[in-house]
C-alpha positions as CSV (number, residue, x, y, z in Angstrom):
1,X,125.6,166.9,132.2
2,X,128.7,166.5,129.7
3,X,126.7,165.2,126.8
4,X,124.4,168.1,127.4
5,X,127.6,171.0,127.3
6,X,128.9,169.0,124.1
7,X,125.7,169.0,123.0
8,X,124.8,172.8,123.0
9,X,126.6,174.5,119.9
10,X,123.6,172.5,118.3
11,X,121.3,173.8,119.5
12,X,122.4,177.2,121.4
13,X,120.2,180.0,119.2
14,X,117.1,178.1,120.1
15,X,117.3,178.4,124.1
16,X,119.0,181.5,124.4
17,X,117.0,182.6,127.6
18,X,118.6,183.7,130.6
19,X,118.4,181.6,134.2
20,X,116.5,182.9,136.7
21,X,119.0,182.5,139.3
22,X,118.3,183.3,143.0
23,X,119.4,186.6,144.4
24,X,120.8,187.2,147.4
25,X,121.6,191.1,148.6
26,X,125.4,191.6,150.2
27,X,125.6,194.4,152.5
28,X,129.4,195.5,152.7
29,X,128.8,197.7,155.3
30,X,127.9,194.7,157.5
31,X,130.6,192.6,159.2
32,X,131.7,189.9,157.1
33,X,130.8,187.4,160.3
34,X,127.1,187.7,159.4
35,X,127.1,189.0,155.9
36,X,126.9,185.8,154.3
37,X,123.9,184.1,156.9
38,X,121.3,184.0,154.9
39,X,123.1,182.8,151.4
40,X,124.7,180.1,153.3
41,X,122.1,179.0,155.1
42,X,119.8,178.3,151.7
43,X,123.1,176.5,150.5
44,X,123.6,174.5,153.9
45,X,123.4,171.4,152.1
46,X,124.9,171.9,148.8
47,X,128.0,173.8,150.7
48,X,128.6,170.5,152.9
49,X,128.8,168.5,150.3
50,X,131.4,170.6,148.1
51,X,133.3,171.6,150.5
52,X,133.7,168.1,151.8
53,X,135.0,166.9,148.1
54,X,137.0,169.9,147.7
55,X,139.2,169.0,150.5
56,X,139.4,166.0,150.3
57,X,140.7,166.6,146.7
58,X,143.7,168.1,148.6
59,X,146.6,166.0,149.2
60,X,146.9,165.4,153.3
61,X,149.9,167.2,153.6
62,X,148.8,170.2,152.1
63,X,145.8,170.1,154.8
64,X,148.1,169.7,157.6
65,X,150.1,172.4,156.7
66,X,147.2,175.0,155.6
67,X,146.1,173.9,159.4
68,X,149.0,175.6,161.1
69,X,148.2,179.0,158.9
70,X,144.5,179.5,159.0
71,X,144.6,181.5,162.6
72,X,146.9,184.1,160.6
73,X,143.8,185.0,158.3
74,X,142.6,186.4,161.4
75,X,145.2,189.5,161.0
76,X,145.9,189.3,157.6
77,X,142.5,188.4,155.8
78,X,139.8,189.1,158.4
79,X,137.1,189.5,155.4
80,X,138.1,185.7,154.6
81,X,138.8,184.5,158.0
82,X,135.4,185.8,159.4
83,X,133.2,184.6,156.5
84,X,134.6,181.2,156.5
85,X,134.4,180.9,160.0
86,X,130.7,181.8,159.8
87,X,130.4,179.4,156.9
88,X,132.1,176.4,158.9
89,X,129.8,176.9,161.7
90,X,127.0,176.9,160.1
91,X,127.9,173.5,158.3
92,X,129.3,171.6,161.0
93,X,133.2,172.1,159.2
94,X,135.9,173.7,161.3
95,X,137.3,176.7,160.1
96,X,140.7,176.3,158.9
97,X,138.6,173.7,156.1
98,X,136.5,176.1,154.6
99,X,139.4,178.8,154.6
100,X,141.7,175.8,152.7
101,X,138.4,175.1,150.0
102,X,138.1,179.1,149.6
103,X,141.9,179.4,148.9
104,X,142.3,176.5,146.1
105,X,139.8,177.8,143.2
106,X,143.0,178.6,140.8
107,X,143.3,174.7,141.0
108,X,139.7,174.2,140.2
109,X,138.3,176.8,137.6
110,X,138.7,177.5,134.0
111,X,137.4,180.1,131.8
112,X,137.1,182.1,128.7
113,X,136.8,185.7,128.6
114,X,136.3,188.3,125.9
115,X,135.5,192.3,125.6
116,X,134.0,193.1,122.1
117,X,133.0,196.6,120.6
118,X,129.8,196.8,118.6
119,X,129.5,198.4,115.5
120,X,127.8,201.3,116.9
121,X,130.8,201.7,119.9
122,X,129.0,199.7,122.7
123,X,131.1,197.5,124.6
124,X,130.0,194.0,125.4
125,X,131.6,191.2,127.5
126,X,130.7,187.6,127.9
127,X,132.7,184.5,129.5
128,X,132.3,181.2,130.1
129,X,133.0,179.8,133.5
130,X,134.6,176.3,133.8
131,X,134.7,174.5,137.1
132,X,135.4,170.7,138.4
133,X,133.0,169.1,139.7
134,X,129.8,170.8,137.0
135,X,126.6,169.0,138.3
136,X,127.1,170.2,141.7
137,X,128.7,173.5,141.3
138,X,126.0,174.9,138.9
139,X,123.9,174.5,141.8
140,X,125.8,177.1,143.7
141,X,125.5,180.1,141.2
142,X,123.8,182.5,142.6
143,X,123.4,186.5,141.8
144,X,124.7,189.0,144.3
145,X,123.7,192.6,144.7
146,X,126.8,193.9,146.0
147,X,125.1,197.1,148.6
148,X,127.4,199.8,149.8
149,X,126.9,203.0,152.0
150,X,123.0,202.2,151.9
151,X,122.6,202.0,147.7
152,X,123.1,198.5,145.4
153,X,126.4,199.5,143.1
154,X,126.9,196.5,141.0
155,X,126.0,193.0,140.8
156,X,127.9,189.6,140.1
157,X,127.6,186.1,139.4
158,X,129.0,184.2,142.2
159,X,129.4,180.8,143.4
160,X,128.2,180.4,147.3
161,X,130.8,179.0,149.9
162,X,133.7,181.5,148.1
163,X,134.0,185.0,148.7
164,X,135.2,187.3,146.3
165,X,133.6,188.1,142.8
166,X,134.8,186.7,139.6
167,X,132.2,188.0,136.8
168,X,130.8,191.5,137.9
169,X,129.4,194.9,136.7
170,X,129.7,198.1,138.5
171,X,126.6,200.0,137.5
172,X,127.0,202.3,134.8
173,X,130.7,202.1,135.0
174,X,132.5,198.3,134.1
175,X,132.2,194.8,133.8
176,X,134.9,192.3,135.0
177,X,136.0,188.9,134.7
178,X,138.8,186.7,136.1
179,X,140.7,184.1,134.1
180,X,142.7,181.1,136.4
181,X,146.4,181.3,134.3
182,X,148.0,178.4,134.5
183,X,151.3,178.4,135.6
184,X,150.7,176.7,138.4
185,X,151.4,172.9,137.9
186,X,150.7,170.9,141.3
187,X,149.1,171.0,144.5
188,X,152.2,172.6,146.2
189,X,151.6,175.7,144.7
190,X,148.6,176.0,146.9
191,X,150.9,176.8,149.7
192,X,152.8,179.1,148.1
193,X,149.6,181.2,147.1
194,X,148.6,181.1,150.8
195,X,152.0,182.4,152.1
196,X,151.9,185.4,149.7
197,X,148.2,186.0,150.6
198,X,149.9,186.3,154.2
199,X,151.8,189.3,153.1
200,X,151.0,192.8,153.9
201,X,149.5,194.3,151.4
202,X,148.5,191.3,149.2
203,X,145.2,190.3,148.2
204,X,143.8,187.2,146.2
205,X,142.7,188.3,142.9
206,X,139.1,187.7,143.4
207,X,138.9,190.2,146.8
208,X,140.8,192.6,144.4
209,X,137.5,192.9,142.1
210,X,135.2,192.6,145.3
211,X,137.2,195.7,146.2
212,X,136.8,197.3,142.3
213,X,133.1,196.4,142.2
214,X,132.4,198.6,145.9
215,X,134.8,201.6,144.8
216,X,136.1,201.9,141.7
217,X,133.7,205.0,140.2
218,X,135.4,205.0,136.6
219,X,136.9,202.4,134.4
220,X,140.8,203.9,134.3
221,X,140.6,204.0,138.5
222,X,139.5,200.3,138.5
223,X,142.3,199.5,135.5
224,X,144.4,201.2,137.5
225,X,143.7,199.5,141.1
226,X,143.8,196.0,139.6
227,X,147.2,196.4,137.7
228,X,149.4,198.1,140.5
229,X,147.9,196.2,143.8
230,X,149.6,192.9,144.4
231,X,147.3,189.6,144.2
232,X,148.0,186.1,145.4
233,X,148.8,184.6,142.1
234,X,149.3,184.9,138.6
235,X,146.0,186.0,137.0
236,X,144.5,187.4,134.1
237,X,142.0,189.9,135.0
238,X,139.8,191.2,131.9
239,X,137.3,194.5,132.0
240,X,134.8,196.2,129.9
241,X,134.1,200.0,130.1
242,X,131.5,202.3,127.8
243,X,134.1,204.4,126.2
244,X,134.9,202.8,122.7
245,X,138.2,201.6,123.2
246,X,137.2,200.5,127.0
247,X,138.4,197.0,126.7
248,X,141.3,195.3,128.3
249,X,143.1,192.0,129.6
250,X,145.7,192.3,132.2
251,X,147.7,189.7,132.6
252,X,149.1,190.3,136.5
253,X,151.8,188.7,138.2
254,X,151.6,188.0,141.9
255,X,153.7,191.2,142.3
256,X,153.9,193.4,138.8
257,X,151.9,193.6,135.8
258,X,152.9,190.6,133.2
259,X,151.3,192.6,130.3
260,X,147.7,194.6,128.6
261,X,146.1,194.1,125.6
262,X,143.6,196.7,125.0
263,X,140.6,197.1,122.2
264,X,141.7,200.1,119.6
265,X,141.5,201.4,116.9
266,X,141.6,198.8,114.6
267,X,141.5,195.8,117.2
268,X,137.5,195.2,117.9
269,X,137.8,192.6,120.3
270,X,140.4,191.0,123.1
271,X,139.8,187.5,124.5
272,X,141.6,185.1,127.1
273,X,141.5,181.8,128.2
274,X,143.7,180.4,130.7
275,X,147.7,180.4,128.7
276,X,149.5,182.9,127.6
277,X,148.8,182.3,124.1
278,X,151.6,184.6,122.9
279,X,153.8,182.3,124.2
280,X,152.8,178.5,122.6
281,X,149.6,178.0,120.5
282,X,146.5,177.2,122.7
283,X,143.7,175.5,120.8
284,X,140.9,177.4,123.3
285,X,142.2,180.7,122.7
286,X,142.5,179.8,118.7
287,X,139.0,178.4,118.6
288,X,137.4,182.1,120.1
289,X,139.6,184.0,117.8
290,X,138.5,182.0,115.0
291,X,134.5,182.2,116.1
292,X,134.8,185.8,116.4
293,X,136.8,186.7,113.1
294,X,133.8,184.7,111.6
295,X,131.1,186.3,113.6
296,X,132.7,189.4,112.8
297,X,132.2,193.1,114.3
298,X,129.2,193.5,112.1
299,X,126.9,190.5,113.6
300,X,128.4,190.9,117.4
301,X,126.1,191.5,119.9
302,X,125.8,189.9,123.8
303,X,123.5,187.1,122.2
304,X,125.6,185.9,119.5
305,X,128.8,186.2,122.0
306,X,127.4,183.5,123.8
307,X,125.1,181.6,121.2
308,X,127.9,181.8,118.5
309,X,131.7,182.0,119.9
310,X,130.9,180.6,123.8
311,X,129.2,177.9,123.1
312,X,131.1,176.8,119.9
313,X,133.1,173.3,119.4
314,X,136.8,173.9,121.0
315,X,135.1,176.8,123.4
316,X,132.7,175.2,125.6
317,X,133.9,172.8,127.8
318,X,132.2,169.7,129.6
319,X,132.9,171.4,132.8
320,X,131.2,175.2,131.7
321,X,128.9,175.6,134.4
322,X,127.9,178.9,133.5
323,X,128.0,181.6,130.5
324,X,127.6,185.2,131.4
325,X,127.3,188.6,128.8
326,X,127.2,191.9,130.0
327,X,127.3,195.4,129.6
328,X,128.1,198.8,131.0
329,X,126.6,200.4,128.5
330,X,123.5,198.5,128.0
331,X,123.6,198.5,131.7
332,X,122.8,194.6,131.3
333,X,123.8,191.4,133.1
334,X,122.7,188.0,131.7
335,X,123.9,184.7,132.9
336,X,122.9,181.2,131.5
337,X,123.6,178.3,133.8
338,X,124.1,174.8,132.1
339,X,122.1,172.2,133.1
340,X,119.7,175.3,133.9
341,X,117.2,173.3,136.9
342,X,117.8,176.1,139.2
343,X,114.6,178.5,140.2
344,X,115.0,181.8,141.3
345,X,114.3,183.6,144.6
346,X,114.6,186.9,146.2
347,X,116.7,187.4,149.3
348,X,117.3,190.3,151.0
């Protein structure tokens, strides 16, 4: 698995075909207690055995103390509390386990992000995403058609076992990504993500998208929703519209906006990894800005996002497990896994 992710800038242009991933259909206007049945039940396997190494990755303490919160979710989170609870019974776990595994991803994931504008105007987006663990999470990627009030309005590329979307595209209208940003620096912080969760009000960054991909019906009223509405932790949170300068990186705190950087006039492309780069140098961020200043606005297109700036030296990472480009415009949504065994299937 690593050798093949260091070995792919090689030979990226050659293989550039996306995976045909399985598909699973999420109706939102079912309860969350049975929404997920049939995706985790394909996964029954592969979700016992990540879950299990995801907490016990968790320092006992921290599992103890989770314990004596999980029965709040009920009230506070009851689309988390009622997922995972169907999820833990269908695996054998007990809830407050798979409510702990869903709650930890800051401390697991990694990414790169970027919004580009074409020549001719159209937006495109691509990231890679980066998770512990590669070999077995790439076989949880899955594609979700996200169905509300009886119609399909966007589709992601999600992981099964977590709720919440973190690579998406709301048809005709954005695309959206979500960056870990690391401020966090041990396994305490978990806790203190779970308490704010527990306010009112609060949700964690990846149920804010969920909630932008089923409503949000332009690209300033989903910039809007996920800038103002408190999230669990600091975040940067990047989308892509169809309007030329449609294309932005928010960088949230858990209770205000941090800062945007927005595509304009002049500026063809924003990008983000997982530091605030403004701050201290971050080789990741310099190696995209470098790939794409040498791609250049002229030969940028979703391919070369991936085949020439994602899966470059200094970009990809042993732990990508998968690389996604997409488009409002184009109305397109592409996703290479690596390591790519996976076969798709068609559930409704």
């Amino acid at each position: 698995m690593y050798l093949l992710a260091l070995l792919l800038p090689l030979t990226a242009s050659a293989s550039l075909t996306p995976s045909d991933l399985p598909v699973f259909t999420l109706d939102f206007d079912e309860h969350p207690s049975t929404r997920y049945t049939a995706l985790f039940t394909h996964y029954k396997a592969q979700l016992l055995q990540m879950e299990t190494m995801f907490l016990h990755s968790v320092a006992p303490q921290y599992r103890d103390e989770f314990k004596e919160k999980a029965p709040l979710f009920k009230d506070h989170n009851p689309e988390a509390y009622y997922s995972m609870e169907a999820l833990a019974q269908i695996i054998g776990m007990e809830t407050h386990e798979t409510l702990l595994v869903n709650s930890i991803v800051d401390f697991s994931s990694w990414c790169t992000s970027i919004v580009a504008r074409m020549e001719n105007g159209t937006i495109i987006h691509a990231r890679n995403l980066d998770f512990d663990y590669p070999s077995m999470m790439v076989h949880l990627v899955y594609k979700a058609l996200i169905k509300k009030d009886g119609r399909i309005v966007a589709e992601a590329a999600a992981i099964a076992g977590y709720i919440g979307f973190y690579t998406g595209l709301r048809y005709d209208t954005f695309t959206v990504s979500y960056n870990v940003r690391m401020e966090r620096l041990n396994q305490s912080d978990i806790l203190k993500n779970i308490d704010y969760e527990l306010k009112s009000g609060v949700l964690p960054a990846q149920q804010l998208i969920q909630r932008a991909l089923l409503e949000s019906t332009s690209y300033d009223e989903a910039v809007s929703l996920i800038v103002y509405h408190p999230v669990n932790t600091p975040c940067y949170i990047i989308l892509g519209g169809k309007a030329r300068n449609e294309g932005i990186v928010i960088t949230r705190d858990r209770d205000r906006l941090n800062q945007t950087m927005s595509l304009n006039f002049k500026r063809w492309f924003v990008a983000q990894t997982n530091k605030d780069w403004w701050r201290a140098p971050d080789p990741r961020y310099q190696a995209t800005e470098e790939r794409l200043q040498n791609l250049t606005q002229a030969g940028v297109n979703p391919e070369s996002l991936v085949s020439e700036v994602l899966r470059a030296n200094g970009v990809l990472q042993s732990i990508t497990i998968f690389q996604a480009a997409m488009s409002a415009g184009m109305g397109t949504f592409d996703v290479y896994l690596i390591n790519d065994k996976q076969s798709g299937d068609v559930i409704a």
